[in-house]
C-alpha positions as CSV (number, residue, x, y, z in Angstrom):
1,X,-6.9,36.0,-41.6
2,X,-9.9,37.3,-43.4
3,X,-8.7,41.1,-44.5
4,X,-5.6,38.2,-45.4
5,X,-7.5,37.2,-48.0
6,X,-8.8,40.3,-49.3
7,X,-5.7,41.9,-49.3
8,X,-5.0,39.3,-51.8
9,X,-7.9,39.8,-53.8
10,X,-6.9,43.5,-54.3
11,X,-3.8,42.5,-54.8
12,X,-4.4,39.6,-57.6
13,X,-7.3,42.3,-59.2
14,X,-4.7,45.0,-59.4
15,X,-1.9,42.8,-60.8
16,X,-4.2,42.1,-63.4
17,X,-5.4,45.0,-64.3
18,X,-2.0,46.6,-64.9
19,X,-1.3,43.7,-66.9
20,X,-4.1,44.5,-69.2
21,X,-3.1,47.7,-69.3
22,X,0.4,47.4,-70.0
23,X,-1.0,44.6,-72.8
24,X,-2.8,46.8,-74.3
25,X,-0.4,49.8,-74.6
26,X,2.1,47.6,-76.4
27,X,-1.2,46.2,-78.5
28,X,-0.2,42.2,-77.1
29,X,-2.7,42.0,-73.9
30,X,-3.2,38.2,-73.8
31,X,0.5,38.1,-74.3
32,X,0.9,40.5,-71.2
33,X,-2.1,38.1,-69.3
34,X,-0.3,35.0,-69.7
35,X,3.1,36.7,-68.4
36,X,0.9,38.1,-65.4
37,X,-0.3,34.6,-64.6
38,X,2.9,33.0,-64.8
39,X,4.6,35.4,-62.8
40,X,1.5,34.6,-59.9
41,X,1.7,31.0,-60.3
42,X,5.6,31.3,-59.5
43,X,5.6,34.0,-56.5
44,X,3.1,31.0,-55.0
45,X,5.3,27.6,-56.2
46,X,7.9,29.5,-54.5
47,X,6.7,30.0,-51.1
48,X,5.0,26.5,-51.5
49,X,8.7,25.5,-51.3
50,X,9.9,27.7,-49.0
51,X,6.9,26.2,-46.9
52,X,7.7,22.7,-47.3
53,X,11.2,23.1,-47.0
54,X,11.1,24.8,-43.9
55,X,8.5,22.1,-42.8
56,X,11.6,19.5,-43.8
57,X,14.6,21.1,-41.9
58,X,12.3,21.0,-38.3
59,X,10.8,23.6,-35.9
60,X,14.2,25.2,-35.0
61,X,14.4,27.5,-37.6
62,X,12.2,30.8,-38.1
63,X,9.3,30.9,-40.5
64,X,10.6,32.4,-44.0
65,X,10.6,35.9,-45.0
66,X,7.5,36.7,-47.2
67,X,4.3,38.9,-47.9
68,X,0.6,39.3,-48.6
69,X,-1.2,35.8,-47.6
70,X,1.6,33.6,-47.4
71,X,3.3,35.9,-44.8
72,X,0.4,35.5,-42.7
73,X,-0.2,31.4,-43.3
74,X,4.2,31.6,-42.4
75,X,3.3,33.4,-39.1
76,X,-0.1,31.0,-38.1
77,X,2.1,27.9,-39.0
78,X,5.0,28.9,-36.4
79,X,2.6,30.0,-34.5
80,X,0.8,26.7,-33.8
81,X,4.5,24.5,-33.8
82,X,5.1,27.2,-30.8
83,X,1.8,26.1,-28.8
84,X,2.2,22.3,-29.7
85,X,5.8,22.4,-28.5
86,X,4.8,23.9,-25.2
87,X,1.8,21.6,-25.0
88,X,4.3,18.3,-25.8
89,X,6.3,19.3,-23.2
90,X,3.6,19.5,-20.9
91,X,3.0,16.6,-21.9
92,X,6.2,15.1,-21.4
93,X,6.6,16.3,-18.0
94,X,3.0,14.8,-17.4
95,X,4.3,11.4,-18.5
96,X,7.7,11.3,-16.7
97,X,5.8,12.0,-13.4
98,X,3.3,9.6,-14.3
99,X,6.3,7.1,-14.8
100,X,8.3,7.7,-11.9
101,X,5.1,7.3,-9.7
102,X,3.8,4.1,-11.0
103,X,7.7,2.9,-10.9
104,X,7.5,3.7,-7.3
105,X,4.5,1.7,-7.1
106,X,4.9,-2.0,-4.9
107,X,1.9,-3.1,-7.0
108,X,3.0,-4.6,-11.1
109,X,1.9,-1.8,-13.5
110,X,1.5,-2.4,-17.5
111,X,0.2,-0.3,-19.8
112,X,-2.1,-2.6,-22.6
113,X,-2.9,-1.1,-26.3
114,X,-6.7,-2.0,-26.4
115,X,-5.8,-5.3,-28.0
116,X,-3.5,-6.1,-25.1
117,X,-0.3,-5.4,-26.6
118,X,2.2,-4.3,-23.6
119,X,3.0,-0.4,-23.9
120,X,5.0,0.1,-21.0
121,X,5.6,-1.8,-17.2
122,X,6.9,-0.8,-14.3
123,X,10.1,-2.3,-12.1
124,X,7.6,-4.1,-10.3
125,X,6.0,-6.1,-13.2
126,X,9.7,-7.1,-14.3
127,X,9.4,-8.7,-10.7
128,X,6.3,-10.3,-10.6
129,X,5.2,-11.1,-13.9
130,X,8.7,-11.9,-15.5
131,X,8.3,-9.2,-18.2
132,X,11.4,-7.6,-19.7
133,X,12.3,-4.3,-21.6
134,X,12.2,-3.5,-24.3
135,X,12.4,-7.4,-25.4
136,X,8.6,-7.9,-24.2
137,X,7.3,-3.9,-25.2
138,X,4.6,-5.0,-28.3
139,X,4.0,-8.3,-27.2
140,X,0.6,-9.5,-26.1
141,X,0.3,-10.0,-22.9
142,X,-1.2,-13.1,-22.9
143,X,1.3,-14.8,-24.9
144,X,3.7,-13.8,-22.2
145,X,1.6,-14.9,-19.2
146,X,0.3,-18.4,-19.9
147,X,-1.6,-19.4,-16.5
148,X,-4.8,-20.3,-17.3
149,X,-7.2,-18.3,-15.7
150,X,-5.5,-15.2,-16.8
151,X,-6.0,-16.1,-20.3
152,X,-9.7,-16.4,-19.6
153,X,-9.8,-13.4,-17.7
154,X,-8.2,-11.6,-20.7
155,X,-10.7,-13.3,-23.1
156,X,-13.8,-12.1,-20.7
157,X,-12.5,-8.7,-20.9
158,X,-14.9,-8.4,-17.5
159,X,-12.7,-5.5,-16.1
160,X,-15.3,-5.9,-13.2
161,X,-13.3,-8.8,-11.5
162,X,-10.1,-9.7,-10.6
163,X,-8.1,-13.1,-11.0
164,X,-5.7,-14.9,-8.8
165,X,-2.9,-16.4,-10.3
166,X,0.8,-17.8,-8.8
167,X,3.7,-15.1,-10.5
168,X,5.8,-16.7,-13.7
169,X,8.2,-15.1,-12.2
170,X,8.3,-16.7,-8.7
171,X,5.7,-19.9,-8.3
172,X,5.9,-19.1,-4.4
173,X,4.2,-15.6,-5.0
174,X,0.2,-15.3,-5.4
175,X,-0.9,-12.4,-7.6
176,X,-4.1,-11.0,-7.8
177,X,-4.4,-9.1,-11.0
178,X,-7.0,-6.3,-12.4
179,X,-7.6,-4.3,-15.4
180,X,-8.3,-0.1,-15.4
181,X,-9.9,1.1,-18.7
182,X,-9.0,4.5,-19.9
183,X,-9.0,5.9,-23.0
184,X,-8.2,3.5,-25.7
185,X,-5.6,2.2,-23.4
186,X,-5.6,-0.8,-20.4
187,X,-3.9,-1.0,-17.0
188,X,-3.2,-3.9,-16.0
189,X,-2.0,-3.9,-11.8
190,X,-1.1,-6.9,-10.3
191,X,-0.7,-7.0,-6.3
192,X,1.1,-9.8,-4.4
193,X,-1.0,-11.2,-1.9
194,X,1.1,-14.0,-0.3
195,X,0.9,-13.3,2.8
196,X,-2.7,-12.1,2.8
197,X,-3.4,-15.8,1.3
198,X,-1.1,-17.2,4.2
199,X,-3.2,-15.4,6.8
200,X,-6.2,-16.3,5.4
201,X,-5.0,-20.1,6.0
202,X,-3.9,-19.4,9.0
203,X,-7.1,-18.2,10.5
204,X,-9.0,-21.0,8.3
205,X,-6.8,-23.8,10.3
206,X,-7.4,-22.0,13.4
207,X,-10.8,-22.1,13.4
208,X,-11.1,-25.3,12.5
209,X,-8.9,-27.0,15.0
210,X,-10.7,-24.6,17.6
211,X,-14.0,-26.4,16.9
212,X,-12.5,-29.4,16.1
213,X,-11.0,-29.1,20.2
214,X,-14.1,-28.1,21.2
215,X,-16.3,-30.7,20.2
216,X,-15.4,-33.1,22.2
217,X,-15.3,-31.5,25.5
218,X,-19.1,-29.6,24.4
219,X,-20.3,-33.2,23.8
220,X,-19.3,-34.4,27.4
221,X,-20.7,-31.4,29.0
222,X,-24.0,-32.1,27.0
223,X,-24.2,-35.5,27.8
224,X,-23.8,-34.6,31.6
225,X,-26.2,-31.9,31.5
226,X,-28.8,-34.1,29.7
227,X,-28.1,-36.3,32.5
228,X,-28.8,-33.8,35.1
229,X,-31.9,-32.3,33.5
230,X,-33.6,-35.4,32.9
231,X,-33.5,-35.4,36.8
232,X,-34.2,-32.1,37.9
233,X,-36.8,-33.7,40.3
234,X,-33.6,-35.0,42.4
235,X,-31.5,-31.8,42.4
236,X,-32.0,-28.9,44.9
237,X,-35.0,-26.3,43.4
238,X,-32.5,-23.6,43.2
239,X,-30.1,-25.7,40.8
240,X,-33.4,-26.5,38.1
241,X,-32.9,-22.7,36.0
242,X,-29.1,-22.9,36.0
243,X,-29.0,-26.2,35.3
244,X,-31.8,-25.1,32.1
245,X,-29.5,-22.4,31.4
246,X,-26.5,-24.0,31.1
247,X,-27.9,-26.5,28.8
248,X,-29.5,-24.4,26.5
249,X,-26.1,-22.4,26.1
250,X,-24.2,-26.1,25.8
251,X,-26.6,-26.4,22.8
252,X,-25.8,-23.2,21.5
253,X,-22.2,-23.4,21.7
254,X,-22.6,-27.1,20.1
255,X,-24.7,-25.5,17.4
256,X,-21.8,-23.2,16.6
257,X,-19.0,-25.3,16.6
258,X,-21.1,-27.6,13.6
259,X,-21.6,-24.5,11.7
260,X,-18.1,-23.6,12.0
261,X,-16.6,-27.0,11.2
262,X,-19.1,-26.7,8.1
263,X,-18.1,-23.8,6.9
264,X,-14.1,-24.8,7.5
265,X,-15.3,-28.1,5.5
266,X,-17.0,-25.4,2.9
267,X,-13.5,-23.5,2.3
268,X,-11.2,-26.2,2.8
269,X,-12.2,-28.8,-0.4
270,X,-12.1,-26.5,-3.3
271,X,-14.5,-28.8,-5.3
272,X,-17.8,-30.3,-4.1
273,X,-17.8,-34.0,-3.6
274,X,-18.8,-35.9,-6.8
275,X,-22.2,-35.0,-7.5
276,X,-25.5,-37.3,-7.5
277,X,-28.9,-36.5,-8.2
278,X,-30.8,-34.3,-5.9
279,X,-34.4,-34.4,-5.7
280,X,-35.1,-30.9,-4.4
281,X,-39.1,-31.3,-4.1
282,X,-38.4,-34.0,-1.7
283,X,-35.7,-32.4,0.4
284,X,-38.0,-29.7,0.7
285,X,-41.2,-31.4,1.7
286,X,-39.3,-33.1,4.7
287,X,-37.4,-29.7,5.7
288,X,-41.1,-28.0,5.1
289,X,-42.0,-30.6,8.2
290,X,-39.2,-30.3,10.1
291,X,-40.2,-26.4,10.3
292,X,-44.1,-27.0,11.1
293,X,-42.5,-28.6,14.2
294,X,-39.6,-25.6,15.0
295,X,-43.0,-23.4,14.5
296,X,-45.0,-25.0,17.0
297,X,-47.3,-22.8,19.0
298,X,-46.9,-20.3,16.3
299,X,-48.5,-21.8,14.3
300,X,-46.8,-20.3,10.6
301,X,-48.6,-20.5,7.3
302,X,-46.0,-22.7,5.2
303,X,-46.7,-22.8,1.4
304,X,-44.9,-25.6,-1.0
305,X,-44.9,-25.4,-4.5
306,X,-42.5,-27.6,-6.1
307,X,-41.9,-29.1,-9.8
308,X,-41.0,-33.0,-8.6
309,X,-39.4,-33.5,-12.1
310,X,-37.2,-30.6,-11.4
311,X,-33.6,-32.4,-10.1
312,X,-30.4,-31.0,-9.5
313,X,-27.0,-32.3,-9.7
314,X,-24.8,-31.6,-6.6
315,X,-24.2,-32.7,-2.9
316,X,-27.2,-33.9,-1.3
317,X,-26.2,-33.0,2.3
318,X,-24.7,-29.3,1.6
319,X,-28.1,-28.3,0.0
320,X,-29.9,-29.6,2.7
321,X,-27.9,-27.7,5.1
322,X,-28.6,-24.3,2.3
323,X,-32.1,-24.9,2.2
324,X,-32.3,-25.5,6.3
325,X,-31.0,-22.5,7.1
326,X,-32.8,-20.6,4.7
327,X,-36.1,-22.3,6.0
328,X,-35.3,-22.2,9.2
329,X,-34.1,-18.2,9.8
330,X,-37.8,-17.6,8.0
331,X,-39.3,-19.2,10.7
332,X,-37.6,-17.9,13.7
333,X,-37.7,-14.4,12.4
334,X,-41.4,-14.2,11.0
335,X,-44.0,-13.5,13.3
336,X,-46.9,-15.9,15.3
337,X,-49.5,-16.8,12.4
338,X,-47.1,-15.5,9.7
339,X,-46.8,-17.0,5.9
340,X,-43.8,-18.7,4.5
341,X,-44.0,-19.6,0.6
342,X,-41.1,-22.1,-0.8
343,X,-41.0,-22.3,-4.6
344,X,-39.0,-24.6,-6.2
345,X,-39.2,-23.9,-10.7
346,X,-37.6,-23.9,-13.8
347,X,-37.4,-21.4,-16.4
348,X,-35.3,-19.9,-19.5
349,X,-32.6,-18.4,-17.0
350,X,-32.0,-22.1,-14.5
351,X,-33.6,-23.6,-11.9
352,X,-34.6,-21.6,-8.6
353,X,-35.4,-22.1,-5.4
354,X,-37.1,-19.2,-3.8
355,X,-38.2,-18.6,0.0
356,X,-40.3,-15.8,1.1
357,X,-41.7,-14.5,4.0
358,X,-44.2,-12.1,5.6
359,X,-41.6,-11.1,8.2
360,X,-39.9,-8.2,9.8
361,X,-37.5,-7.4,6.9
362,X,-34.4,-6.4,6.0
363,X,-32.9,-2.6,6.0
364,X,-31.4,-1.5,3.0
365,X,-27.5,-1.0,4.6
366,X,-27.8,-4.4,6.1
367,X,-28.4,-6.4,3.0
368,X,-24.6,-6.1,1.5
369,X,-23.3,-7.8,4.9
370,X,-26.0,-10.6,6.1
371,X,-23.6,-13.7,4.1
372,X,-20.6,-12.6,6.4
373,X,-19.7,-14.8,9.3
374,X,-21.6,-14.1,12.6
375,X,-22.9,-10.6,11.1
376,X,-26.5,-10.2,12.8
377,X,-29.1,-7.6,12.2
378,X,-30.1,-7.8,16.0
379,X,-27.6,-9.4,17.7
380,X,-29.5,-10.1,21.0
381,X,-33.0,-11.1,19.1
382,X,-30.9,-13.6,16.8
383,X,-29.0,-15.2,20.1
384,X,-32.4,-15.2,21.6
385,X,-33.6,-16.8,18.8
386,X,-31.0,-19.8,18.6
387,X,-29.1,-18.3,15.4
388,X,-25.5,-18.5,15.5
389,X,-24.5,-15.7,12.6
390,X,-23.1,-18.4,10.1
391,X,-26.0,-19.7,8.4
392,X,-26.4,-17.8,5.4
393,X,-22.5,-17.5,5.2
394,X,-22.9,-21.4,4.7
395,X,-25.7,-20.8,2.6
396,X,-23.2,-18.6,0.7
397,X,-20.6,-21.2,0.3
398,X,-22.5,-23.9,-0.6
399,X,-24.4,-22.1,-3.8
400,X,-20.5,-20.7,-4.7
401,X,-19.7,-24.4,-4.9
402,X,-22.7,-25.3,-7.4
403,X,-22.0,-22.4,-9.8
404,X,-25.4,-20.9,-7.9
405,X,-25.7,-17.4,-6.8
406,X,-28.0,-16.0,-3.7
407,X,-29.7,-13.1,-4.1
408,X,-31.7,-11.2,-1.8
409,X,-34.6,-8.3,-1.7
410,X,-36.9,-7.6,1.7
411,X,-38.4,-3.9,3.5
412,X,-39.0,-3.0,6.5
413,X,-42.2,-4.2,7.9
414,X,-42.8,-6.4,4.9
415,X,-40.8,-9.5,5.0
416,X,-37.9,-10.8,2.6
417,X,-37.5,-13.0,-0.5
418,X,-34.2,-15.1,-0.8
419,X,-33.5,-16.4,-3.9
420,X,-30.9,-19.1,-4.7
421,X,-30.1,-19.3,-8.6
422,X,-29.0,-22.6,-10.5
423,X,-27.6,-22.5,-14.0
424,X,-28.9,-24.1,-16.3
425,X,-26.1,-26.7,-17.0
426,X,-27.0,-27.9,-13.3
427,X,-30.5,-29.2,-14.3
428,X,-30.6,-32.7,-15.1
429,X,-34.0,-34.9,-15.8
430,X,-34.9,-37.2,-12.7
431,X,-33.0,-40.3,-13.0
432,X,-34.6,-43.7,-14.0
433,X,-30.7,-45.2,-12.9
434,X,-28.8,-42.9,-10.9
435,X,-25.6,-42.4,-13.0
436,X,-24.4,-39.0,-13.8
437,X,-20.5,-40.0,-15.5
């Protein structure tokens, strides 16, 4: 392109200089001048329109015939359409594959401008979410799916979480929906999860008619082996240790089927009960006694410090069972002559109620999984122990239920901290006249 242009230059230099020339000869060189730049200015506004004609009638036809600099500007022009047609249909091909696999998909698929306009959908979103082409293509897609929580989760633009929602097009049908960023664009995939919301109730009834059942048989056996333990002096000597045994298994077994029932309770009612006003400092000085007994012999360091105007508003018995648990594990799995600090404080972020401990700790990989049911760290230390693997699932469950949030941090060798979380808006002032409407 460069020797281009100064194969121009020569050639604009030596078109001049023969115009002077000739000017001169025939004594009328500015006449000669003007004609030479005349005849320059039109060789250019002609290939100016050959260019933008051939631009106008489209890329089948060949680059026009010309010379000098616009030859080669001709050439690099066709050029270029050649490599952007190849690439478009690269393109193309790249986009009919992308279609025909997410058409294939079971999951709804719709491609969202960044402002949420709908691009493109699947066969599977017509299914699901109702939507119809071309009639819905442009829309927004939250004018199109009114439910509630999807309109917030649009609004949130958290891409982080997913929302479940029943399908506009099919009220029986349970969608759980998610956004992918990428690009300037959004995909939107909703998955039908019906039948995983069916099994889900399936096992949540089964569990809870199991303990339910159980119950009252485990309380009979109890009774009858209180009975028989209160008397060990009139049984045979060889009966006293089973008779022990099977007592302290009874009560095991009893503990388990309360925790389960509470937890069924937990998932069952999707709202707490109508909340009062809970004196945390209080609970905690009576649960901080009830652990100086569990400690016993061992004889734990138990620290309070509590702000008694600091209330909550919730249910009274399912933060005492949060709290217990909490205060309770910290015990069982902390050391003879260990320290256990309970905090209970306000600041800009909520209120918090924090337990720590002096410990054994926590490994890193086992933190993610300690809130799921019946997960133990060491299985035969926490039987031995009396845990039952559901407490800080119910601890879980109960915090989900006040807008709270648990969080945990502990080493090796060094003991743990769990944290529970209020907001804010679940601070309230302690009441002269209990009445939160």
């Amino acid at each position: 392109m460069f020797s281009s242009w100064i194969d121009e230059l020569w050639y604009v230099l030596g078109f001049t200089i023969a115009a002077v020339v000739l000017g001169l000869i025939s004594g009328y060189p500015l006449l000669f001048l003007l004609f030479g730049v005349l005849t320059y200015l039109g060789w250019n506004l002609l290939n100016l329109y050959r260019l933008q004609r051939w631009l106008n009638e489209g890329r089948k036809f060949q680059p026009p015939v010309s010379s000098g600099l616009w030859e080669e500007v001709f050439n690099e022009i066709y050029r270029m359409q050649v490599r952007n047609r190849k690439r478009k249909r690269k393109l193309t091909q790249m986009l009919n594959r992308f279609q025909e696999a997410t058409s294939a998909l079971p999951d709804a698929t719709v491609v969202l401008s960044i402002h949420g306009e709908i691009e493109w959908f699947n066969d599977a979103a017509h299914k699901m979410l109702g939507l119809r082409w071309p009639f819905d293509a442009g829309q927004r897609i939250a004018n199109l799916v009114r439910h509630p929580k999807f309109i917030e989760f649009m609004a949130a633009a958290d891409y982080s979480k997913t929302v479940e929602l029943p399908s506009p097009a099919d009220t029986g049908m349970l969608l759980a929906a998610l956004i992918v960023p990428y690009g300037d664009k959004r995909l939107l995939i909703a998955r039908d999860i019906t039948r995983l919301q069916h099994l889900e109730e399936v096992r949540r009834d089964f569990v809870a008619n199991v303990s339910h059942e159980l119950r009252t048989p485990l309380t009979v056996v109890n009774g009858f082996l209180e009975t028989l333990n209160s008397t060990s002096e009139e049984c045979p000597g060889t009966w006293v240790r089973p008779l022990q045994l099977m007592r302290e298994q009874a009560m095991r077994m009893e503990n388990i089927v309360n925790d389960l029932l509470m937890l069924s309770r937990l998932e069952t009612d999707q709202q707490t009960r109508v909340p009062t006003a809970v004196d945390v400092a209080d609970m905690s000085r009576m649960l901080v006694n009830e652990a100086h007994a569990l400690s016993g012999d061992h004889a734990h360091r138990i620290a309070l410090d509590v702000d008694a105007q600091l209330w909550l508003r919730g249910n009274h018995n399912e933060l005492h069972s949060a709290f217990s648990n909490l205060i309770f594990n910290a015990v069982r799995y902390t050391p003879a002559g260990g320290e256990i600090r309970i905090r209970w404080f306000q600041d800009q972020h909520g209120a918090h109620w924090v337990i720590s401990d002096t410990g054994e700790g926590i490994a890193p990989h086992d933190l993610p999984r300690l809130t799921e049911r019946f997960y133990r760290v060491d299985a035969g230390r926490s039987r031995q122990r009396g845990g039952t693997g559901l407490g800080l699932a119910i601890v879980k469950h109960v915090l989900n239920r006040h807008a709270a949030q648990l969080h945990i941090e502990s080493e090796l060798g060094k003991g743990s901290v769990f944290s529970c979380d209020f907001p804010a808006s679940a601070i309230i002032a302690p009441p002269a006249v209990t009445n939160l409407d």
